[in-house]
C-alpha positions in Angstrom: -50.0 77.9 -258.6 -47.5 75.2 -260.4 -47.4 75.4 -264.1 -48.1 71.9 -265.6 -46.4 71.1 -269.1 -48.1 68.6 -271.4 -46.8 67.5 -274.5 -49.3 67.2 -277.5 -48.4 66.0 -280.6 -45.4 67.9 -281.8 -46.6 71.1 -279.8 -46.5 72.0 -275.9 -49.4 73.2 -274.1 -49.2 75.5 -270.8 -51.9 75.2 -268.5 -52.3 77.0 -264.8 -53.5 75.3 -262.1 -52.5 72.2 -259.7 -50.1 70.1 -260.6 -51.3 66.3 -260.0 -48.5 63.3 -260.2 -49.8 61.2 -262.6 -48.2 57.4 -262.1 -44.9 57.2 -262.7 -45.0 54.4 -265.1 -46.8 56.5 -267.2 -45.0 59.8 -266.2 -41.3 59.1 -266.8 -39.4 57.8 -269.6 -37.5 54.7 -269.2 -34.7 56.4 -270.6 -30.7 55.4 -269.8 -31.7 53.5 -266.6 -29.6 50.3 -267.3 -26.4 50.8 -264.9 -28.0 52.7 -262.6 -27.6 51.7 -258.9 -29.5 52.1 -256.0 -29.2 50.2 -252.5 -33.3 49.5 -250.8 -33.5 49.4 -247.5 -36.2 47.3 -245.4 -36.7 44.5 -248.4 -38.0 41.7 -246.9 -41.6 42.5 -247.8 -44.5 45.5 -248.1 -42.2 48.5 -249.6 -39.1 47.5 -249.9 -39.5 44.4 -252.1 -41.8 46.2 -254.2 -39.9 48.7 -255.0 -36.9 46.1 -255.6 -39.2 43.9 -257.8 -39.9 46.7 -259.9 -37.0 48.7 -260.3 -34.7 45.8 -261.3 -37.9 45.1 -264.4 -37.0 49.1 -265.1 -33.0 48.3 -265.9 -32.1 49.5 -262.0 -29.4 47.4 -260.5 -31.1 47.3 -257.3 -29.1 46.5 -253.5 -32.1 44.8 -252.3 -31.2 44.8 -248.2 -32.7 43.3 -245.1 -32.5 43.0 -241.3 -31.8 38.9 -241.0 -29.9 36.7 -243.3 -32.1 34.5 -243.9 -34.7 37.0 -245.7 -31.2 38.0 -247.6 -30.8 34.5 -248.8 -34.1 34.4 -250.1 -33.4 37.7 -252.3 -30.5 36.4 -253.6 -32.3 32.7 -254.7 -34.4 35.9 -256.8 -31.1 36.8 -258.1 -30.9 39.8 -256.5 -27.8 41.3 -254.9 -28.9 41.7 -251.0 -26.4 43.0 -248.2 -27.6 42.3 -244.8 -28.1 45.4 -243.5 -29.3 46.4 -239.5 -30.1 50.4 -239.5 -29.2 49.2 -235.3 -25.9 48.2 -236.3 -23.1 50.3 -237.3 -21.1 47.9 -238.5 -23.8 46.3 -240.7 -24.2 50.0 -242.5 -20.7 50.3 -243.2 -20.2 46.4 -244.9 -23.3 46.7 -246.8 -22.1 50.6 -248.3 -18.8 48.9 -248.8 -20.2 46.0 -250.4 -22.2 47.7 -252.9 -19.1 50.3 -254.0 -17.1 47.4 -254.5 -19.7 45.4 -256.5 -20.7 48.8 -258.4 -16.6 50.4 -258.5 -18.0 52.9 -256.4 -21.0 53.9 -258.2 -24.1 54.1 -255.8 -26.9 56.4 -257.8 -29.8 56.5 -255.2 -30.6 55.4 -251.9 -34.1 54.8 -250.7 -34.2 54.5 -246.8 -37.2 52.6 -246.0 -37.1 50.1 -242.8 -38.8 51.1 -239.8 -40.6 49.9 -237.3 -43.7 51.3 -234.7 -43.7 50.7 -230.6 -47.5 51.3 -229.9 -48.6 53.0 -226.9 -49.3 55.6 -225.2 -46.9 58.4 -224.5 -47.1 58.3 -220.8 -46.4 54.5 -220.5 -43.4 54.7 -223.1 -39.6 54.5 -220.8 -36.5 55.6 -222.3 -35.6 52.6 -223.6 -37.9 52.4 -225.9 -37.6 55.7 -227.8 -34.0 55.0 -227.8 -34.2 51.9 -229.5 -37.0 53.3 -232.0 -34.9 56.2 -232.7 -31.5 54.0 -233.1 -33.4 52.4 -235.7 -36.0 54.4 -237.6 -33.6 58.1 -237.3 -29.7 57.5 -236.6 -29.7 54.6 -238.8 -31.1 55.9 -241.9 -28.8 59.1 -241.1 -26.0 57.3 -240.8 -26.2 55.7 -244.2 -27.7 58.5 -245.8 -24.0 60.4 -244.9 -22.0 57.1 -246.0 -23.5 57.1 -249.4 -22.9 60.6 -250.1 -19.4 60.7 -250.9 -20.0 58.3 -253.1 -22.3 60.7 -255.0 -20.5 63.9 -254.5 -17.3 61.7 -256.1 -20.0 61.7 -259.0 -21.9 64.8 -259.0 -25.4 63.4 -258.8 -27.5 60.9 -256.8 -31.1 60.5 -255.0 -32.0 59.9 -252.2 -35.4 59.4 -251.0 -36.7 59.0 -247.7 -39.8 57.4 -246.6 -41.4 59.1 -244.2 -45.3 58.9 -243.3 -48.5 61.0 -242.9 -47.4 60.5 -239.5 -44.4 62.8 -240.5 -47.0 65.6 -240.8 -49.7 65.4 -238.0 -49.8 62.8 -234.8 -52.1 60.5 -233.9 -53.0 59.3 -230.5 -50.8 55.7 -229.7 -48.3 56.5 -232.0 -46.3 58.8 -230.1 -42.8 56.7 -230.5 -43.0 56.5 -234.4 -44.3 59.9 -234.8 -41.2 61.1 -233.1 -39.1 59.9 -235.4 -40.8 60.3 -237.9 -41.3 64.3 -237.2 -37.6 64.0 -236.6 -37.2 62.7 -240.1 -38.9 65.2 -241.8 -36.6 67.7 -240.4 -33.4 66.7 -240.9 -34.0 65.8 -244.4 -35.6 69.2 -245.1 -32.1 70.9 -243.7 -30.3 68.2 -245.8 -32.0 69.1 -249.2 -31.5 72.6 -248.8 -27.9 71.7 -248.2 -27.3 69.7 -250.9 -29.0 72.5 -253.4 -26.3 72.8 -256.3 -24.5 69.5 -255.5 -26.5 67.4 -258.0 -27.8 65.3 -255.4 -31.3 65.8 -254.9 -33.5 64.7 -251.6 -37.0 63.8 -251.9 -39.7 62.5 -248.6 -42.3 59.8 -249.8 -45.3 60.4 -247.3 -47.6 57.3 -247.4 -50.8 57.2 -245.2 -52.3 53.3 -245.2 -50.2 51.0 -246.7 -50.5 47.4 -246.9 -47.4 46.2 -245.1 -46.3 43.8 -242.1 -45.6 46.8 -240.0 -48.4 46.2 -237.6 -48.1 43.1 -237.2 -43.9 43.4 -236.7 -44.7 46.0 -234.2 -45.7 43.3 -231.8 -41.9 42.5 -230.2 -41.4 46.0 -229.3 -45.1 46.4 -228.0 -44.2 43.3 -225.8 -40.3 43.9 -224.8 -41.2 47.7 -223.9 -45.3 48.2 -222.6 -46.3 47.5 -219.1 -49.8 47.8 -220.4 -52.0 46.0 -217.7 -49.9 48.1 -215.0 -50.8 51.0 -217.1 -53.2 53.7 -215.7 -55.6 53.2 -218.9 -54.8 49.4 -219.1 -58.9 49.2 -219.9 -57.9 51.3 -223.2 -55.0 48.8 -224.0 -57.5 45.8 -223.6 -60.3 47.3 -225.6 -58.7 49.9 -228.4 -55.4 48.5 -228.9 -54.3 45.0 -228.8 -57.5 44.2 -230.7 -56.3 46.1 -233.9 -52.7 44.9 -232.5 -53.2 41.1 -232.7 -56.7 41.0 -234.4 -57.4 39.5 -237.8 -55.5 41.8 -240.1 -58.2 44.5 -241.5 -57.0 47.0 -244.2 -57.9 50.3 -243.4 -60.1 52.9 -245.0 -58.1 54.6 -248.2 -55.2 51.8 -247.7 -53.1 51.2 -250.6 -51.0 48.2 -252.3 -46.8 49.0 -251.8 -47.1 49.5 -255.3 -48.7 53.4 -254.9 -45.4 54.5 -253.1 -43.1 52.7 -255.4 -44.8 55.1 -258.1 -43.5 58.1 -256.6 -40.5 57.0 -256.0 -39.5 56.1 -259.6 -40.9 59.7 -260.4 -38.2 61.1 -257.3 -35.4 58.5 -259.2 -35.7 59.3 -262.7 -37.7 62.6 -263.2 -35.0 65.4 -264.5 -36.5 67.5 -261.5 -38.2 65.3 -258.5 -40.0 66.8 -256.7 -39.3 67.6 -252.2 -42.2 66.0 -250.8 -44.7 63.2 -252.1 -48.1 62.4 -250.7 -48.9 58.8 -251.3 -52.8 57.8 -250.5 -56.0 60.9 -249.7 -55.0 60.8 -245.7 -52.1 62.4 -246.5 -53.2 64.8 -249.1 -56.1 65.5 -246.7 -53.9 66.2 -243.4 -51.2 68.0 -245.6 -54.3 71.0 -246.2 -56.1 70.2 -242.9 -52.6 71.2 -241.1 -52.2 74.4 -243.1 -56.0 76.0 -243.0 -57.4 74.4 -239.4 -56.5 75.7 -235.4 -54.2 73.6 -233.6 -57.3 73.0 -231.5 -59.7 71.8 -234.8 -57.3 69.8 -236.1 -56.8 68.6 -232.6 -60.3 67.0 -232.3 -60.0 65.8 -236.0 -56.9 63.8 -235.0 -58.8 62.5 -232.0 -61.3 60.7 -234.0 -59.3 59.5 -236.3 
C-alpha cells in the first residue's frame, strides 16, 4: 500500500492506504515554472491544445505543434510558438527539434507525445499498408522524437517526458485492432525506456485516458476509407450496422467520457511533481480495466471486452 503525505497546518500527517491523484491544479505548486520549455505534439484540437492553452497560463513556454500549416498558423495568430511537425515525416521531426533548441538555446524541459490517429476495422480485413502507416505515425514517430530530444536533456540533467497512451494500451477491444497495436507497442517501449533512464534525471511517465472528447473518431474516417474494403469484407453486414453508424453518425459522447482537460491534469502532475509518477489512469474505464486485467481469466475478461 502507498503511503499518502498531507500537509496540515504546520504539521505532517501519515496515513496508509491508496493513494488517489487529486487534480493537479490543486496538487502542485506553481513554483519556478516560468522558462520552462516543453514542445506538444498533436495541437490542433482535443489534447493537445488543451494542454498548450493551459500550460502557457502556468508560466510554460509551450512548442504548440501540428500536422498542417495551416492549423500552425492559427497557433501562432494565439501567439504561440508552433513548428509544423508530421510524426510521418522525418524530416519534419528533426526542423521542429531544431527549431525549438534554437528558439530555447538548447533548452527543451519536457516533451509530451500526443498525436495519433485510429484505422477502424476488423483485424482480418486490415492489409499491411495499413498497420504500417498506423505504426509510422502513432509508434516510430513519437520514438523518433522522443530519442532527438533527449540529448538535449541529458546535456541538462533533467527533463519529462510523457507519453499518451490509452486504456487501449492496457486491454483490446474488438475493431480497434490497428490502434491497439500500437498502442500496446507503446506501452512497452516506454516501460524499457523509463527503466533506462533511472538515475539520468529524466523521468518517463504514460497518461492512459479511456473516453475523451476529441476529433479522433471523426479524423479516423480517411484511413477507414483509403485502407477498408468493408462491403467486400466477410462481415460487411457488421460494418453497415455496428460501425460506420458510430463512424459517421451524429457525434454521441460516450458513457464516463471526459473534457481534454482530465488528462491535461495529470500531465502537469507528471511535469512539475518532484516525483511523477510511471503510469496515470485518466477516466473509471481505465481504472476499471487496469484491476479487471490483474484479478479476472483471460477468458472473463475476454467476454467483458466483448460487450464493451
Amino acid at each position: 500500500m502507498d503511503v499518502v503525505i498531507a500537509a496540515r497546518g504546520a504539521g505532517v500527517k501519515r496515513r496508509r492506504g491508496r493513494r488517489r491523484l487529486q487534480p493537479a491544479r490543486a496538487r502542485v505548486k506553481k513554483t519556478g515554472m516560468t522558462g520552462r520549455s516543453i514542445l506538444i505534439t498533436g495541437c490542433s484540437s482535443g489534447i493537445g491544445l488543451d494542454a498548450a492553452r493551459t500550460l502557457r497560463a502556468r508560466g510554460w513556454r509551450v512548442f504548440a505543434s501540428c500536422r498542417k500549416e495551416e492549423d500552425c498558423a492559427r497557433l501562432r495568430a494565439e501567439g504561440f510558438e508552433s513548428p509544423r511537425l508530421d510524426y510521418a515525416d522525418e524530416a519534419s521531426i528533426a526542423q521542429a527539434v531544431a527549431e525549438m533548441a534554437e528558439a530555447t538555446g538548447g533548452r527543451i524541459d519536457a516533451l509530451f507525445n500526443n498525436g495519433a490517429f485510429a484505422c477502424p476495422a476488423l483485424v482480418e480485413d486490415l492489409p499491411r499498408g495499413a498497420l504500417r502507416e498506423i505504426f509510422e505515425v502513432n509508434l516510430f514517430g513519437w520514438h523518433d522524437l522522443t530519442r532527438q530530444v533527449i540529448p538535449h536533456m541529458r546535456a541538462r540533467g533533467q527533463g519529462r517526458i510523457v507519453q499518451c497512451s490509452s486504456v487501449l494500451g492496457l486491454v483490446a477491444l474488438g475493431w480497434r485492432g490497428a490502434y491497439v497495436s500500437t498502442k500496446f507497442a507503446l506501452e512497452g517501449l516506454t516501460d524499457a525506456l523509463r527503466i533506462e533512464m533511472r538515475g539520468t534525471g529524466i523521468h518517463v511517465s504514460l497518461i492512459e485516458p479511456g473516453p475523451i472528447t476529441t476529433r479522433i473518431r471523426e479524423n479516423a474516417r480517411a484511413p477507414f476509407e483509403r485502407w477498408i474494403d468493408w462491403e467486400g469484407a466477410a462481415r460487411a453486414e457488421e460494418y453497415r450496422t455496428k460501425l460506420r453508424p458510430r463512424l459517421y453518425g451524429e457525434y454521441r459522447r460516450d458513457r464516463f467520457e471526459l473534457p481534454p482537460s482530465a488528462v491535461t491534469a495529470r500531465l502537469i502532475h507528471a511535469l512539475e511533481a518532484q516525483r511523477p509518477k510511471p503510469r496515470y489512469h485518466v477516466t473509471t474505464p481505465t481504472l476499471l480495466m487496469a484491476v479487471l486485467r490483474r484479478i479476472l481469466p483471460v477468458r472473463a475478461l475476454d467476454r467483458v471486452l466483448a460487450r464493451a
